[in-house]
Phi, psi and omega in degrees: 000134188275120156278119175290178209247351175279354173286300179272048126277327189280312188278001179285302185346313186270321160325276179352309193271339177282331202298285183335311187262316204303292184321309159324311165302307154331296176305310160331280145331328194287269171353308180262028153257331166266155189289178200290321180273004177230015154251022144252023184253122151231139359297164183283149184236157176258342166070183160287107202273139178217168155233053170303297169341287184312331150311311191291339172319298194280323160328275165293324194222158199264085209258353177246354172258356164294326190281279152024293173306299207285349181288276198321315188299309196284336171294308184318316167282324140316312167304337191274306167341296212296317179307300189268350179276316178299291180311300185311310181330308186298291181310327212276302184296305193281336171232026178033039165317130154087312190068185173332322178295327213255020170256328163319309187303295184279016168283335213248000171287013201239350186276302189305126176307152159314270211341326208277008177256306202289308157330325185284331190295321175310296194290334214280308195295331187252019181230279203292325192220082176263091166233159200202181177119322303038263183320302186280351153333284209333288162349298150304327169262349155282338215258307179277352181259346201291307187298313192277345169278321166307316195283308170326312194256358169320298200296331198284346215243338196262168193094208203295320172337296203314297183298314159299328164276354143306282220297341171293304209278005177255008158269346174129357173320158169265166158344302215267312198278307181277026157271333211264326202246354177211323179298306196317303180283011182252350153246047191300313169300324168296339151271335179289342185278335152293328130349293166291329179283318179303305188294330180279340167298296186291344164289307186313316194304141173238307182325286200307283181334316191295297173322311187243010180254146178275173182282357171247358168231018189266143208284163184292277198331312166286335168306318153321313196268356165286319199313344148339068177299238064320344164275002190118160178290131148301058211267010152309315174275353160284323217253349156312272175004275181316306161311291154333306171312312182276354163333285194315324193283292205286013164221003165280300183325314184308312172305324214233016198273325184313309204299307174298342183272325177300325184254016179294300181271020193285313178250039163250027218198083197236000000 
């Protein structure tokens, strides 16, 4: 069987892009499988492999209360985001609250650097609002996630919903019952992908974290970036650290990859 040649372009394309992301990773695992000197040789050696590095993570560093934080930072906020998000959406599809600006406005609050947020966050939390901490992560990552999850899901809400939650209230549904008893679950894959998404942001995030966390709240990320020493970045036990880190994703996604592709492609599809 003859291969065209628009084939195997496509599939180098795609070696290429896999390459792109798969070796880096690689390259990691590497790392935190060799001792500290032999994971600075270029060209690179494989050395004597241990997993001594993952012991010192957990050991040497407060490497399960990092984990700890950003779980607690990322449910919260996801849980407090999703919710309220899902409604703006709605009002946003069913009734053009705000019309074309304020979906604009809020696309375009996604635009602004952190910085230029987190410093007003800084001062409000610690004179107007003295909260610290937990909370104020939480806070900060509802405030950046919050928007951006609504402008995701306004699409989820429009198409066939819109006609099956007539047809609930001309059986007799109140308002409440059919967005709560038909919208919702039918633009349930589209919200659990906002979900997902919202929480890997808020895993992810390190600025609102570096900035508005106490020494008991601090998130994997800023915790990573302490691994820095006055001798130089440690980076056999970062690149543990860093494995470890991508754990929550890289055993949720699989459970949830159907649920993201379905709502992903959910408001392309009115």
């Amino acid at each position: 069987m003859r291969v065209g040649i628009g084939t195997v372009a496509r599939h180098a394309v795609l070696i290429v892009f896999s390459a792109a992301i798969v070796l880096p990773l690689l390259w990691v695992f590497r790392v935190s499988l060799t001792d500290k000197l032999t994971a600075y040789k270029i060209p690179p050696e494989l050395g004597r492999l241990s997993l001594d590095n993952y012991v010192e993570v957990f050991a040497g560093h407060g490497f399960t209360g990092w984990f700890a934080n950003s779980l607690i930072v990322g449910f919260a906020s996801t849980a407090i985001s999703l919710p309220a998000a899902t409604m703006m959406a709605y009002a946003a599809a069913r009734y053009k609250t705000g019309g074309a600006p304020l979906l604009v406005s809020v696309l375009a609050s996604q635009m602004l650097p952190p910085i230029v947020l987190v410093l007003p966050l800084f001062m409000l939390f610690t004179n107007a609002l003295p909260v610290g901490g937990h909370a104020a992560i939480v806070f900060a990552h509802v405030a950046i996630n919050l928007p951006f999850m609504a402008w995701m899901m306004v699409s989820f809400f429009e198409g066939e919903t819109k006609s099956l939650e007539e047809a609930a209230r001309i059986d007799g549904a109140s308002r409440w019952q059919a967005f709560a008893l038909v919208t919702v679950p039918i633009a349930g894959p589209g919200i659990l992908a906002a979900g997902l998404l919202g929480f890997v942001l808020s895993w992810n995030e390190f600025l609102y974290a570096l900035i508005l966390s106490d020494s008991s709240s601090q998130t994997l990320p800023v915790g990573l970036a302490g691994l820095e020493t006055h001798a130089g970045v440690n980076i056999a036990p970062l690149a543990a650290a860093t494995l470890l880190a991508l754990g929550p994703v890289l055993v949720l996604l699989p459970f949830l990859q159907k649920y993201l592709i379905k709502g992903l492609s959910l408001g392309a599809l009115k």
